[in-house]
C-alpha positions in Angstrom: -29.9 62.7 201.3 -28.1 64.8 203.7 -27.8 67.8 201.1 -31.6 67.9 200.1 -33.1 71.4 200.6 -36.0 69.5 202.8 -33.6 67.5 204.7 -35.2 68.4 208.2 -32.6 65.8 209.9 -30.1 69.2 211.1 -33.5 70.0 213.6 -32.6 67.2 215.8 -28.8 68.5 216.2 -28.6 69.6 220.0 -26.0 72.5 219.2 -28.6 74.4 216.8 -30.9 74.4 219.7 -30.9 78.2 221.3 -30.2 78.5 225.4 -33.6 79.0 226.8 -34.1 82.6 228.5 -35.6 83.2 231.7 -39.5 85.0 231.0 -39.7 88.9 231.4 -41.7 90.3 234.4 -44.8 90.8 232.7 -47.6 93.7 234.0 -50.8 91.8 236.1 -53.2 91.9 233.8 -56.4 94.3 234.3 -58.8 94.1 237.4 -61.7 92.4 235.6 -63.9 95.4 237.0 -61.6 97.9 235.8 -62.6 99.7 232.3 -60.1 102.4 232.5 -58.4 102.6 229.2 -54.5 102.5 229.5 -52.8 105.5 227.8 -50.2 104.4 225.7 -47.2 106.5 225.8 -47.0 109.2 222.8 -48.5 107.6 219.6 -48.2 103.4 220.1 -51.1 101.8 218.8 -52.9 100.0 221.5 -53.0 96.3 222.3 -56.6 96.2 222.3 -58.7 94.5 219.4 -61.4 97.0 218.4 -64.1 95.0 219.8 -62.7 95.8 222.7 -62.0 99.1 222.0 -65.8 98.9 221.1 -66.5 97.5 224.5 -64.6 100.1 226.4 -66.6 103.0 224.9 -69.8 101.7 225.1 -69.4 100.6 229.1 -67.9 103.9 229.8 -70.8 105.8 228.4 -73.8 106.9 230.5 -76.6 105.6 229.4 -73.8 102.3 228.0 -75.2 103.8 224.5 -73.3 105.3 221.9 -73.7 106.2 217.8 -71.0 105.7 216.0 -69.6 109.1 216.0 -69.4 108.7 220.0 -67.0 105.7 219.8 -65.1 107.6 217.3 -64.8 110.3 219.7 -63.9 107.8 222.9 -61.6 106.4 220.9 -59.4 109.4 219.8 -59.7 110.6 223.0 -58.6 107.9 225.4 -56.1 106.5 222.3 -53.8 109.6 221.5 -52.7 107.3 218.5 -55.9 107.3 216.6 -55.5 111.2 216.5 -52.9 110.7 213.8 -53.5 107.3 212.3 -55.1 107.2 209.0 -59.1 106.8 208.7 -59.1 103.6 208.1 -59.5 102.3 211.6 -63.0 104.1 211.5 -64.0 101.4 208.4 -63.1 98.8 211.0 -64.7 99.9 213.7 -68.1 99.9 211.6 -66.8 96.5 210.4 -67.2 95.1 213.9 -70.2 97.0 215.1 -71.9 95.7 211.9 -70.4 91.8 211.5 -70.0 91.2 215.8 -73.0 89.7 217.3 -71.8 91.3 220.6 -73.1 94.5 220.1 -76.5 95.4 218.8 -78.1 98.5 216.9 -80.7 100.1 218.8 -83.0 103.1 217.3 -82.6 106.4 219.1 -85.9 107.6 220.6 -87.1 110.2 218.8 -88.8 112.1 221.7 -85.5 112.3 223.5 -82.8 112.5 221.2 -81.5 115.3 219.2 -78.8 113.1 217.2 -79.7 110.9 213.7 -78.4 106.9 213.3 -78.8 104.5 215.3 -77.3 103.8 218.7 -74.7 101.0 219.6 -74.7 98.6 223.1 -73.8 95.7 224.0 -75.4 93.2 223.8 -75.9 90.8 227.1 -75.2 87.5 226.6 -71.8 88.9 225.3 -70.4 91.2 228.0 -68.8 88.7 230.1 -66.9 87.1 227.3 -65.7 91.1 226.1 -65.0 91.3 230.1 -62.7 88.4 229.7 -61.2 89.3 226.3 -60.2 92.5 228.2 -58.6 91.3 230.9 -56.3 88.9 228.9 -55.0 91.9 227.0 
């Protein structure tokens, strides 16, 4: 029956079919080499998952090291939005670093270190496929 709510027959009516639109220019997508953080203008939340913000931190560090305060820290600074946003991007941040098998906990040595907690990196086997998760964004 034509009038049934789950009639679907309507779908194959060439007059409720939309024009297609020619694509948008879209950006090239990141150098796969390139870690530089793009800067959102003002307060836009950024496109990146936060594994990969997680990533980005970690492989811009020094020593490619960081406790969790540090990624915090990268994070507000390189992401003007997380300045404002509420706290609860920090729970998922620990979320990740705790439930992602690409990133390990290390212990901080305690000859050298002046800091408490453990330290986050990434771990190998994983870095290519955060690489490539990167670049796609």
């Amino acid at each position: 029956d034509e009038d049934d709510l789950t009639c679907l027959s309507w779908l194959h009516q060439r007059n409720n079919l939309l024009p297609l639109q020619p694509l948008s220019k879209t950006a090239p997508l990141p150098q796969p080499g390139s870690l530089q953080a793009a800067r959102p203008a003002g307060s836009c939340k950024p496109p990146y998952s936060f594994s990969s913000l997680i990533f980005m931190a970690i492989e811009d560090s020094p020593e490619k090291r960081l406790p969790v305060k540090g990624i915090y820290e990268w994070i507000v600074k390189n992401f003007p939005y997380y300045r404002t946003a509420s706290g609860g991007w920090r729970n998922s941040v620990r979320h990740n670093l705790s439930l992602s098998k690409s990133f390990c906990r290390i212990q901080r040595d305690k000859n050298k270190s002046t800091g408490s907690g453990s330290l986050w990196c990434v771990c190998p086997e994983y870095r290519s496929t955060l690489l490539e998760v990167l670049r796609k964004t």
